[in-house]
C-alpha positions as CSV (number, residue, x, y, z in Angstrom):
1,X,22.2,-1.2,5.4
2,X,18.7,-0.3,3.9
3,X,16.4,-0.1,7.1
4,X,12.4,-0.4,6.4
5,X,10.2,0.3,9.0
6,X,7.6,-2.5,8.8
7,X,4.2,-2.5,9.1
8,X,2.1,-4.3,10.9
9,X,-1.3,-4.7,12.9
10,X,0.3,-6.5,15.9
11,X,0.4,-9.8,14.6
12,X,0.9,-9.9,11.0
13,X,3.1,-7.7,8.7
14,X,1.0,-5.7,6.4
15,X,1.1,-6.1,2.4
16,X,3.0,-2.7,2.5
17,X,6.1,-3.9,4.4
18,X,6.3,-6.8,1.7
19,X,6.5,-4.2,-1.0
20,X,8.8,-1.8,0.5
21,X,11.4,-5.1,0.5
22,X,10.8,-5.1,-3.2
23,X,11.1,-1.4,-3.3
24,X,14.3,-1.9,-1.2
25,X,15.6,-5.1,-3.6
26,X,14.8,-2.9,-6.4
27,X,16.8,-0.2,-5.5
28,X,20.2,-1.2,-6.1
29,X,22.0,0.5,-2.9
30,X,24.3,-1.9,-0.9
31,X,24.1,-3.4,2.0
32,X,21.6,-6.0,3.9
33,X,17.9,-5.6,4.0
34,X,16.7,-5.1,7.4
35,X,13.7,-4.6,8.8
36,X,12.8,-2.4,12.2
37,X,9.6,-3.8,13.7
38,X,8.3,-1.4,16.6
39,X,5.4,-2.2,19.2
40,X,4.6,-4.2,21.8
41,X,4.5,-8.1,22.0
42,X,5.7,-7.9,18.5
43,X,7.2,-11.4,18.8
44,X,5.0,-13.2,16.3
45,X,6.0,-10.3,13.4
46,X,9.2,-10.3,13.7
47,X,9.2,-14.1,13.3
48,X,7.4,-13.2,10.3
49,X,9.6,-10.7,8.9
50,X,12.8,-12.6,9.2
51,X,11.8,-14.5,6.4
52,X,11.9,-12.0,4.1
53,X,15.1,-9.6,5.5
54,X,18.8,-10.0,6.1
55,X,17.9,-9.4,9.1
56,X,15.4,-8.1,11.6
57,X,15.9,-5.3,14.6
58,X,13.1,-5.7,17.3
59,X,12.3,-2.9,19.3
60,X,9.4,-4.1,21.9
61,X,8.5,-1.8,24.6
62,X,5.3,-0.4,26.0
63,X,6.1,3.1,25.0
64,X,5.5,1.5,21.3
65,X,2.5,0.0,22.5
66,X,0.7,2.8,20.6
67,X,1.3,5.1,17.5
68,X,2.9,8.3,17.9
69,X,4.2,9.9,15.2
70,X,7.0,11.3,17.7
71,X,8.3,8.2,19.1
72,X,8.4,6.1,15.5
73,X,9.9,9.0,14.3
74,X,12.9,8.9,16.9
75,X,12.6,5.1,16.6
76,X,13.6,5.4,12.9
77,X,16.1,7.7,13.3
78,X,18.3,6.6,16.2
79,X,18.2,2.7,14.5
80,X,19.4,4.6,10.9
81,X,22.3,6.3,12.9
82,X,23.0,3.5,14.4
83,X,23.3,1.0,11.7
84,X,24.3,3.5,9.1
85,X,21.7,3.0,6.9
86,X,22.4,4.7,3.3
87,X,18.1,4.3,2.3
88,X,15.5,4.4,4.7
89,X,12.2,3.2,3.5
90,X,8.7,3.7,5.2
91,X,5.3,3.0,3.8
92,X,3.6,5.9,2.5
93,X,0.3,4.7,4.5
94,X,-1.1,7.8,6.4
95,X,0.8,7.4,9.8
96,X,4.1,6.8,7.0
97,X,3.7,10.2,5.8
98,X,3.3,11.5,9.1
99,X,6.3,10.7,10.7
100,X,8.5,10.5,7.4
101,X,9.7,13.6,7.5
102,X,10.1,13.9,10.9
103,X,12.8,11.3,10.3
104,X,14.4,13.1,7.5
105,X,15.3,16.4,9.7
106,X,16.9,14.5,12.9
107,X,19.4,12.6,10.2
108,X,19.3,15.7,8.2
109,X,18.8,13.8,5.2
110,X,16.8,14.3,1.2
111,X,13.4,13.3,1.3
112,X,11.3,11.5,-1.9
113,X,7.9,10.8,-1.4
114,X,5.5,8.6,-2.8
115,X,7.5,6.5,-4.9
116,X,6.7,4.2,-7.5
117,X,9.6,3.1,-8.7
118,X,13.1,3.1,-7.3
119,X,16.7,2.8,-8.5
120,X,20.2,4.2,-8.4
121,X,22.4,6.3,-10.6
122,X,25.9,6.6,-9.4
123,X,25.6,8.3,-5.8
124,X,22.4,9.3,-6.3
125,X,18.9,7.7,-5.8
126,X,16.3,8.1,-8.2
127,X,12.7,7.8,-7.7
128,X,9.3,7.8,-9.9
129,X,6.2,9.9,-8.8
130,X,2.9,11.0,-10.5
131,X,2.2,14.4,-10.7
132,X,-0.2,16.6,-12.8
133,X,-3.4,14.3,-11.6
134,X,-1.4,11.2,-12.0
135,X,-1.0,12.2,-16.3
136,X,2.9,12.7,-15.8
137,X,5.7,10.5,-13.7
138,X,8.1,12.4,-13.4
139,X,11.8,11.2,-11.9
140,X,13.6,12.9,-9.4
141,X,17.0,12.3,-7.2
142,X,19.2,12.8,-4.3
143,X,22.1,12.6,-3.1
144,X,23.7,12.1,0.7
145,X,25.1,9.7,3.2
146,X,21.9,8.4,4.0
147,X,18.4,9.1,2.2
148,X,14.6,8.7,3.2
149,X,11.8,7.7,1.2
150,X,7.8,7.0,1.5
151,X,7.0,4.2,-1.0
152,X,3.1,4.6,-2.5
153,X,1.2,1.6,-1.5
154,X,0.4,-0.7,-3.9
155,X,2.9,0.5,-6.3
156,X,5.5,-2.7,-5.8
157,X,4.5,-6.3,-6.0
158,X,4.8,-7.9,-2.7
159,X,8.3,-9.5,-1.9
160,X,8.5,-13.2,-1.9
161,X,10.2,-15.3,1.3
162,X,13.7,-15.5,1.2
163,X,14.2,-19.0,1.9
164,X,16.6,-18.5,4.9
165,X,15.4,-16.5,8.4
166,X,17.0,-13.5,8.6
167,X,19.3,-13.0,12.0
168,X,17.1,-10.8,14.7
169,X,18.2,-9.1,17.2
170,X,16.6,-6.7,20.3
171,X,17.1,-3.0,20.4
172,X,17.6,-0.7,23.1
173,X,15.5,2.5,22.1
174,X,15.9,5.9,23.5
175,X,12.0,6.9,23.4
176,X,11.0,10.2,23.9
177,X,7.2,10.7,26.0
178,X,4.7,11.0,23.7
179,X,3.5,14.6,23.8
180,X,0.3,13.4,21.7
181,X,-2.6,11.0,23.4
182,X,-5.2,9.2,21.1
183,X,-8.0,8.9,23.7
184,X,-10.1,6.6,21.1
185,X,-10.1,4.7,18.6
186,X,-13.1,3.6,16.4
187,X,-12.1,0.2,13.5
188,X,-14.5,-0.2,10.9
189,X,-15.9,-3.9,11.1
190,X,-16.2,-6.0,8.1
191,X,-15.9,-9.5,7.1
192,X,-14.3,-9.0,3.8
193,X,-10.8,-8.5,3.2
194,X,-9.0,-5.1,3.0
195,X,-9.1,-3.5,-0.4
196,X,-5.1,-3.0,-0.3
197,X,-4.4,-6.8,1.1
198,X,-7.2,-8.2,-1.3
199,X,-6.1,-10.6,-4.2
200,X,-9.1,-10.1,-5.9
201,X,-11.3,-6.7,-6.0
202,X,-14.4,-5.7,-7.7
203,X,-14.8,-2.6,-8.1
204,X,-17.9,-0.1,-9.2
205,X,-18.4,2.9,-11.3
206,X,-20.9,5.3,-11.7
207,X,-22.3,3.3,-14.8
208,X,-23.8,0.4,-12.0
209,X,-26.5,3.5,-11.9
210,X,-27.2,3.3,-8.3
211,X,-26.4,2.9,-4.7
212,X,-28.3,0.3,-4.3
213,X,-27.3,-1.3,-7.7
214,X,-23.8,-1.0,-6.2
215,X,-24.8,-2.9,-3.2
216,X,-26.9,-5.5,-5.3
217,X,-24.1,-6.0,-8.1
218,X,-20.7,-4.8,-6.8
219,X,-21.2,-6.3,-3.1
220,X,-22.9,-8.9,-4.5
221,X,-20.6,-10.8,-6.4
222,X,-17.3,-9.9,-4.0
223,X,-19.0,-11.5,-1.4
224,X,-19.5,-14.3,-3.4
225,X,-15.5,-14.7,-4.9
226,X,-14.1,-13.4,-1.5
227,X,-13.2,-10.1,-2.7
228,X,-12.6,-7.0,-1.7
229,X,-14.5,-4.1,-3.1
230,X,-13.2,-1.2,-4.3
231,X,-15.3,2.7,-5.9
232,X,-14.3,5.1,-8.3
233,X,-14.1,8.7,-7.1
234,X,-17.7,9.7,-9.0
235,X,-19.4,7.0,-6.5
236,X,-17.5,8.2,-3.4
237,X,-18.6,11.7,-4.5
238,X,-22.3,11.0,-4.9
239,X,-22.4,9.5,-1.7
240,X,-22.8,6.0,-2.7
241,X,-19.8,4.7,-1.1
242,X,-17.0,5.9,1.5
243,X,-13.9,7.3,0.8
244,X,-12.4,4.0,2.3
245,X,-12.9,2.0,-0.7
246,X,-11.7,4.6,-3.5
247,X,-9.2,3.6,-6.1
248,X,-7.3,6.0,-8.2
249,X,-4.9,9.1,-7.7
250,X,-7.0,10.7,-4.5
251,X,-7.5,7.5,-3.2
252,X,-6.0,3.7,-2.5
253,X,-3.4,2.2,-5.3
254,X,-4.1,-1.4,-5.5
255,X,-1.9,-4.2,-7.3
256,X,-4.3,-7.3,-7.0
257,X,-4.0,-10.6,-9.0
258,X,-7.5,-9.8,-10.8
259,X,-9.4,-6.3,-10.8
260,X,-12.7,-6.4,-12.0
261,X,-14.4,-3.0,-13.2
262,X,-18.0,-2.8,-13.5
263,X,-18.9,0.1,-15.0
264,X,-16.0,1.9,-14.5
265,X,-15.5,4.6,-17.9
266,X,-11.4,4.8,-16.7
267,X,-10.3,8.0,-16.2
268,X,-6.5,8.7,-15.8
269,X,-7.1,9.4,-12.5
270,X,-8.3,5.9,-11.4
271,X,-6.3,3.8,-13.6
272,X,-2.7,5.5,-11.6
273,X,-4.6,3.2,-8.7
274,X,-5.0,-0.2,-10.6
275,X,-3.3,0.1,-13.6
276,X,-0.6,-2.4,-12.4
277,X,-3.4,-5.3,-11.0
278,X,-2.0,-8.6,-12.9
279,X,-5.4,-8.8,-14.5
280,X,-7.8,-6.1,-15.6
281,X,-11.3,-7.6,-16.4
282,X,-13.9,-4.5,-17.5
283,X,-17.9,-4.9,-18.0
284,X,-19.0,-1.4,-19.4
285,X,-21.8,-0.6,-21.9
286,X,-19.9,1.6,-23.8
287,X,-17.1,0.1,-26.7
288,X,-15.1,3.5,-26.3
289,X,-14.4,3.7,-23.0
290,X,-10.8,4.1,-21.8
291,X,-11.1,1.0,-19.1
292,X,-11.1,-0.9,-22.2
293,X,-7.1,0.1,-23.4
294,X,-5.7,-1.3,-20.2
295,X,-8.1,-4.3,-19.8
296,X,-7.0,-8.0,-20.3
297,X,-10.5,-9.0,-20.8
298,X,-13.4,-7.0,-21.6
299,X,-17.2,-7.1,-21.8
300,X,-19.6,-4.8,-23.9
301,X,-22.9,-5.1,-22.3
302,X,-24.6,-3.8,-19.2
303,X,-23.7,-4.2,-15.8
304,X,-26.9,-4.9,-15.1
305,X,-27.8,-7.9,-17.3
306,X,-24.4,-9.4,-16.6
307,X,-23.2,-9.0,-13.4
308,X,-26.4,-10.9,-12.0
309,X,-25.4,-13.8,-14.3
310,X,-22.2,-13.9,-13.0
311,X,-22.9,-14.2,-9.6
312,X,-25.9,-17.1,-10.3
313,X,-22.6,-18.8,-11.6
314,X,-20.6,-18.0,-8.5
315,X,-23.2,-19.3,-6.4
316,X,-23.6,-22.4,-8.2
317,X,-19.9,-23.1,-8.5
Protein backbone atom coordinates (compact mmCIF):
# COMPACT_ATOMS: atom_id res chain seq x y z
CA UNK A 1 0.00 0.00 0.00
CA UNK A 2 1.04 3.81 -0.16
CA UNK A 3 0.36 5.01 3.50
CA UNK A 4 0.02 9.03 3.99
CA UNK A 5 -0.13 10.34 7.20
CA UNK A 6 -2.92 12.88 7.07
CA UNK A 7 -3.17 16.09 8.36
CA UNK A 8 -5.44 17.59 10.17
CA UNK A 9 -6.53 20.26 12.98
CA UNK A 10 -8.96 17.81 14.73
CA UNK A 11 -11.85 18.23 12.70
CA UNK A 12 -11.02 18.87 9.20
CA UNK A 13 -8.15 17.41 7.03
CA UNK A 14 -5.72 20.00 5.99
CA UNK A 15 -5.07 21.18 2.19
CA UNK A 16 -1.76 19.20 2.64
CA UNK A 17 -3.24 15.74 3.10
CA UNK A 18 -5.37 16.39 -0.13
CA UNK A 19 -2.13 17.01 -2.03
CA UNK A 20 -0.09 14.28 -0.70
CA UNK A 21 -3.13 11.88 -2.30
CA UNK A 22 -2.15 13.57 -5.57
CA UNK A 23 1.39 13.20 -4.76
CA UNK A 24 0.53 9.57 -3.94
CA UNK A 25 -1.84 9.10 -7.39
CA UNK A 26 0.94 10.62 -9.14
CA UNK A 27 3.50 8.38 -8.18
CA UNK A 28 2.82 5.34 -10.05
CA UNK A 29 3.78 2.62 -7.13
CA UNK A 30 1.00 -0.06 -6.64
CA UNK A 31 -1.14 -0.70 -4.25
CA UNK A 32 -4.31 1.13 -2.47
CA UNK A 33 -4.16 4.63 -1.20
CA UNK A 34 -4.60 4.71 2.41
CA UNK A 35 -4.59 7.20 4.76
CA UNK A 36 -3.46 6.89 8.71
CA UNK A 37 -5.29 9.54 10.63
CA UNK A 38 -3.78 9.88 14.29
CA UNK A 39 -5.39 11.88 17.43
CA UNK A 40 -8.10 11.87 19.49
CA UNK A 41 -11.84 12.05 18.68
CA UNK A 42 -10.76 11.97 15.13
CA UNK A 43 -14.06 10.54 14.07
CA UNK A 44 -15.29 13.41 12.02
CA UNK A 45 -11.71 13.21 9.78
CA UNK A 46 -11.66 10.08 9.06
CA UNK A 47 -15.23 10.29 7.74
CA UNK A 48 -13.68 12.98 5.70
CA UNK A 49 -10.80 11.20 4.49
CA UNK A 50 -12.46 8.09 3.28
CA UNK A 51 -13.62 9.97 0.54
CA UNK A 52 -10.62 10.46 -0.95
CA UNK A 53 -8.53 6.94 -0.04
CA UNK A 54 -8.84 3.25 -0.67
CA UNK A 55 -9.07 3.19 2.54
CA UNK A 56 -8.62 4.84 5.89
CA UNK A 57 -6.69 3.33 9.24
CA UNK A 58 -7.90 5.17 12.43
CA UNK A 59 -5.73 5.28 15.18
CA UNK A 60 -7.76 7.30 18.12
CA UNK A 61 -6.25 7.28 21.55
CA UNK A 62 -5.47 9.90 24.16
CA UNK A 63 -1.76 9.34 23.90
CA UNK A 64 -2.39 11.01 20.23
CA UNK A 65 -4.29 13.55 21.84
CA UNK A 66 -1.17 15.82 21.38
CA UNK A 67 1.84 16.06 18.88
CA UNK A 68 4.89 14.36 19.68
CA UNK A 69 7.24 13.91 17.18
CA UNK A 70 8.05 10.41 19.03
CA UNK A 71 4.86 8.90 19.10
CA UNK A 72 3.72 9.93 15.31
CA UNK A 73 6.92 8.81 14.43
CA UNK A 74 6.32 5.14 15.93
CA UNK A 75 2.64 5.57 14.75
CA UNK A 76 3.93 5.76 11.13
CA UNK A 77 6.27 3.20 11.36
CA UNK A 78 4.57 0.24 13.03
CA UNK A 79 1.21 0.92 10.50
CA UNK A 80 4.05 0.82 7.40
CA UNK A 81 5.33 -2.59 8.73
CA UNK A 82 2.21 -3.63 9.22
CA UNK A 83 0.56 -3.02 6.03
CA UNK A 84 3.73 -3.28 3.93
CA UNK A 85 3.68 -0.10 2.55
CA UNK A 86 6.25 0.32 -0.50
CA UNK A 87 5.91 4.65 -0.21
CA UNK A 88 5.20 6.45 2.81
CA UNK A 89 4.23 10.03 2.32
CA UNK A 90 4.00 12.84 5.04
CA UNK A 91 3.52 16.47 4.64
CA UNK A 92 6.54 18.40 4.68
CA UNK A 93 4.71 21.01 7.15
CA UNK A 94 7.13 21.65 10.18
CA UNK A 95 6.06 18.87 12.60
CA UNK A 96 6.35 16.58 8.91
CA UNK A 97 9.91 17.25 8.81
CA UNK A 98 10.25 16.54 12.25
CA UNK A 99 9.30 13.23 12.63
CA UNK A 100 10.01 12.12 8.89
CA UNK A 101 13.11 10.86 9.46
CA UNK A 102 12.50 9.42 12.54
CA UNK A 103 10.31 7.10 10.55
CA UNK A 104 12.80 6.42 7.89
CA UNK A 105 15.51 4.80 10.55
CA UNK A 106 12.96 2.42 12.49
CA UNK A 107 11.92 0.87 8.83
CA UNK A 108 15.42 1.49 7.75
CA UNK A 109 14.32 2.91 4.70
CA UNK A 110 15.79 6.05 1.73
CA UNK A 111 14.58 9.18 2.63
CA UNK A 112 13.48 12.25 -0.17
CA UNK A 113 12.57 15.34 1.05
CA UNK A 114 10.65 18.15 -0.03
CA UNK A 115 9.30 16.89 -3.09
CA UNK A 116 7.64 18.53 -5.86
CA UNK A 117 7.06 16.11 -8.09
CA UNK A 118 6.91 12.43 -7.84
CA UNK A 119 7.16 9.34 -10.17
CA UNK A 120 8.64 5.93 -10.72
CA UNK A 121 11.34 4.45 -12.79
CA UNK A 122 11.45 0.73 -12.68
CA UNK A 123 12.18 -0.09 -8.90
CA UNK A 124 13.10 3.00 -8.10
CA UNK A 125 11.31 6.31 -7.06
CA UNK A 126 12.10 9.43 -8.35
CA UNK A 127 11.49 12.78 -6.95
CA UNK A 128 11.94 16.65 -7.94
CA UNK A 129 13.44 19.24 -5.42
CA UNK A 130 14.79 22.82 -5.70
CA UNK A 131 18.06 23.54 -4.82
CA UNK A 132 20.62 26.40 -5.47
CA UNK A 133 17.96 29.16 -3.97
CA UNK A 134 15.19 27.42 -5.80
CA UNK A 135 17.25 28.33 -9.52
CA UNK A 136 17.83 24.44 -10.08
CA UNK A 137 15.25 21.21 -9.61
CA UNK A 138 17.15 18.76 -9.54
CA UNK A 139 15.82 14.76 -9.62
CA UNK A 140 16.96 12.32 -7.39
CA UNK A 141 15.98 8.37 -6.61
CA UNK A 142 15.80 5.43 -4.39
CA UNK A 143 15.47 2.27 -4.20
CA UNK A 144 14.17 -0.34 -1.37
CA UNK A 145 11.26 -2.39 -0.13
CA UNK A 146 9.63 0.47 1.30
CA UNK A 147 10.50 4.29 0.81
CA UNK A 148 9.70 7.68 2.76
CA UNK A 149 9.08 10.98 1.47
CA UNK A 150 8.17 14.71 2.79
CA UNK A 151 6.06 16.27 0.05
CA UNK A 152 6.56 20.40 -0.07
CA UNK A 153 3.34 22.02 0.64
CA UNK A 154 1.64 23.62 -1.99
CA UNK A 155 3.55 21.84 -4.62
CA UNK A 156 0.47 19.32 -5.74
CA UNK A 157 -3.00 20.49 -6.61
CA UNK A 158 -5.32 19.18 -4.02
CA UNK A 159 -6.93 15.66 -4.79
CA UNK A 160 -10.44 15.61 -5.82
CA UNK A 161 -13.21 12.99 -3.88
CA UNK A 162 -13.21 9.71 -5.10
CA UNK A 163 -16.76 9.15 -5.52
CA UNK A 164 -16.84 5.91 -3.36
CA UNK A 165 -15.93 6.02 0.74
CA UNK A 166 -13.01 4.33 1.26
CA UNK A 167 -13.27 1.09 3.82
CA UNK A 168 -11.91 2.37 7.49
CA UNK A 169 -10.85 0.48 9.96
CA UNK A 170 -9.39 1.00 13.88
CA UNK A 171 -5.82 0.33 14.78
CA UNK A 172 -4.28 -0.96 17.74
CA UNK A 173 -1.04 1.27 18.27
CA UNK A 174 1.89 0.35 20.35
CA UNK A 175 2.68 4.06 21.58
CA UNK A 176 5.65 4.78 23.27
CA UNK A 177 5.42 7.75 26.48
CA UNK A 178 6.18 10.81 25.13
CA UNK A 179 9.54 11.86 26.55
CA UNK A 180 8.75 15.57 25.21
CA UNK A 181 5.85 17.90 27.03
CA UNK A 182 4.54 21.07 25.28
CA UNK A 183 3.45 22.96 28.35
CA UNK A 184 1.76 25.86 26.09
CA UNK A 185 0.52 26.68 23.25
CA UNK A 186 -0.09 30.24 21.83
CA UNK A 187 -2.62 30.19 17.96
CA UNK A 188 -2.47 33.31 16.17
CA UNK A 189 -6.12 34.61 15.87
CA UNK A 190 -7.45 35.89 12.62
CA UNK A 191 -10.54 35.98 10.71
CA UNK A 192 -9.10 35.49 7.31
CA UNK A 193 -8.29 32.35 5.91
CA UNK A 194 -4.88 30.58 6.05
CA UNK A 195 -2.48 31.59 3.35
CA UNK A 196 -1.72 27.80 2.37
CA UNK A 197 -5.70 26.77 2.44
CA UNK A 198 -6.64 30.19 0.75
CA UNK A 199 -8.11 30.08 -2.85
CA UNK A 200 -7.34 33.49 -3.43
CA UNK A 201 -4.23 35.47 -2.00
CA UNK A 202 -2.98 38.96 -2.36
CA UNK A 203 0.11 39.42 -1.81
CA UNK A 204 2.66 42.56 -1.19
CA UNK A 205 6.05 43.59 -2.17
CA UNK A 206 8.37 46.10 -1.22
CA UNK A 207 7.07 48.36 -4.22
CA UNK A 208 3.54 49.08 -1.90
CA UNK A 209 6.33 51.47 -0.25
CA UNK A 210 5.17 51.04 3.25
CA UNK A 211 3.91 49.21 6.19
CA UNK A 212 1.18 51.01 6.48
CA UNK A 213 0.58 51.13 2.71
CA UNK A 214 0.68 47.37 3.10
CA UNK A 215 -1.95 47.45 5.69
CA UNK A 216 -4.08 50.08 3.66
CA UNK A 217 -3.69 48.32 0.08
CA UNK A 218 -2.69 44.69 0.61
CA UNK A 219 -5.12 44.07 3.71
CA UNK A 220 -7.37 46.12 2.31
CA UNK A 221 -8.51 44.56 -0.62
CA UNK A 222 -8.13 40.73 0.84
CA UNK A 223 -10.46 41.63 3.34
CA UNK A 224 -12.63 42.71 0.85
CA UNK A 225 -12.45 39.44 -1.79
CA UNK A 226 -12.01 36.96 1.25
CA UNK A 227 -8.39 36.42 0.72
CA UNK A 228 -5.62 35.44 2.27
CA UNK A 229 -2.59 37.58 2.37
CA UNK A 230 0.59 36.69 1.62
CA UNK A 231 4.60 39.07 1.72
CA UNK A 232 7.62 38.77 -0.14
CA UNK A 233 10.84 38.08 1.85
CA UNK A 234 12.10 42.04 1.46
CA UNK A 235 8.70 43.02 3.61
CA UNK A 236 9.18 40.26 6.17
CA UNK A 237 12.76 41.49 6.37
CA UNK A 238 12.00 45.18 6.89
CA UNK A 239 9.69 44.34 9.50
CA UNK A 240 6.61 45.12 7.76
CA UNK A 241 5.10 41.85 8.08
CA UNK A 242 5.70 38.36 9.86
CA UNK A 243 7.40 35.59 8.65
CA UNK A 244 3.97 33.75 8.82
CA UNK A 245 2.76 35.20 5.70
CA UNK A 246 6.02 34.81 3.33
CA UNK A 247 5.91 33.23 0.03
CA UNK A 248 8.88 32.01 -1.90
CA UNK A 249 11.77 29.45 -1.31
CA UNK A 250 12.43 30.54 2.63
CA UNK A 251 8.99 30.63 3.17
CA UNK A 252 5.21 29.09 2.38
CA UNK A 253 4.61 27.58 -1.39
CA UNK A 254 1.19 28.36 -2.30
CA UNK A 255 -0.92 26.89 -5.29
CA UNK A 256 -4.19 29.20 -5.13
CA UNK A 257 -6.82 29.54 -7.94
CA UNK A 258 -5.79 33.46 -8.29
CA UNK A 259 -2.48 35.17 -6.80
CA UNK A 260 -2.45 38.63 -6.94
CA UNK A 261 1.05 40.53 -6.67
CA UNK A 262 1.15 44.00 -5.81
CA UNK A 263 4.29 45.31 -6.17
CA UNK A 264 6.02 42.28 -6.12
CA UNK A 265 9.49 42.76 -8.67
CA UNK A 266 9.59 38.54 -8.76
CA UNK A 267 12.63 37.27 -7.77
CA UNK A 268 13.42 33.48 -8.40
CA UNK A 269 13.20 33.07 -4.98
CA UNK A 270 9.48 33.99 -4.53
CA UNK A 271 8.11 32.80 -7.75
CA UNK A 272 9.47 28.71 -6.46
CA UNK A 273 6.44 29.71 -3.84
CA UNK A 274 3.63 30.69 -6.36
CA UNK A 275 4.69 30.04 -9.55
CA UNK A 276 2.14 27.10 -9.89
CA UNK A 277 -1.16 29.49 -8.56
CA UNK A 278 -3.73 28.80 -11.54
CA UNK A 279 -3.71 32.53 -12.09
CA UNK A 280 -1.02 35.10 -11.65
CA UNK A 281 -2.38 38.71 -11.76
CA UNK A 282 0.72 41.43 -11.18
CA UNK A 283 0.28 45.42 -10.55
CA UNK A 284 3.90 46.74 -10.59
CA UNK A 285 5.17 50.10 -11.86
CA UNK A 286 7.91 48.84 -13.55
CA UNK A 287 7.35 47.11 -17.43
CA UNK A 288 10.61 45.02 -16.80
CA UNK A 289 9.98 43.29 -13.93
CA UNK A 290 10.32 39.55 -13.84
CA UNK A 291 6.58 39.09 -12.03
CA UNK A 292 5.54 40.05 -15.44
CA UNK A 293 7.03 36.58 -17.41
CA UNK A 294 4.96 34.33 -15.26
CA UNK A 295 1.78 36.53 -14.98
CA UNK A 296 -1.58 35.72 -16.74
CA UNK A 297 -2.63 39.26 -16.38
CA UNK A 298 -0.59 42.24 -15.78
CA UNK A 299 -0.84 45.87 -14.85
CA UNK A 300 1.77 48.76 -15.40
CA UNK A 301 0.91 51.40 -13.05
CA UNK A 302 1.25 52.10 -9.38
CA UNK A 303 0.00 50.20 -6.64
CA UNK A 304 -0.94 53.10 -5.17
CA UNK A 305 -3.38 54.64 -7.75
CA UNK A 306 -4.81 51.28 -8.51
CA UNK A 307 -5.15 49.16 -5.84
CA UNK A 308 -7.51 51.79 -4.07
CA UNK A 309 -9.67 51.63 -7.27
CA UNK A 310 -9.95 48.24 -7.05
CA UNK A 311 -11.11 47.89 -3.71
CA UNK A 312 -13.91 51.04 -4.29
CA UNK A 313 -15.06 48.31 -6.90
CA UNK A 314 -14.96 45.43 -4.47
CA UNK A 315 -16.92 47.35 -2.08
CA UNK A 316 -19.43 48.33 -4.43
CA UNK A 317 -19.88 44.89 -6.00
Amino acid sequence: MILIVAEHNGAKLAKSTLEMVSAARASGREGPVTLLVLGQGVAEVANEAAGYADQVLVGDAAGLAQYSAEVWAAAAAQIAQEGEANLVIIGGSRSGREYAPRVAVKLDAPYLEDAIALSTSGAAVQAQRYTYLARVTETVEAEGNVIVVTVKPGSFGPAQPTGAAGEQYDVELDLPAARVEVTGKSVEKSSRVALTEADVIVTGGRGVGSAENFAAMVEGLADQIGAGVGATRAVVDAGWRPYAEQVGQTGKTVQPKAYIALGVSGAVQHLSGMGKSKNIIAINKDAEAPIFKVADYGIVGDVSQIVPALIEAAKQR
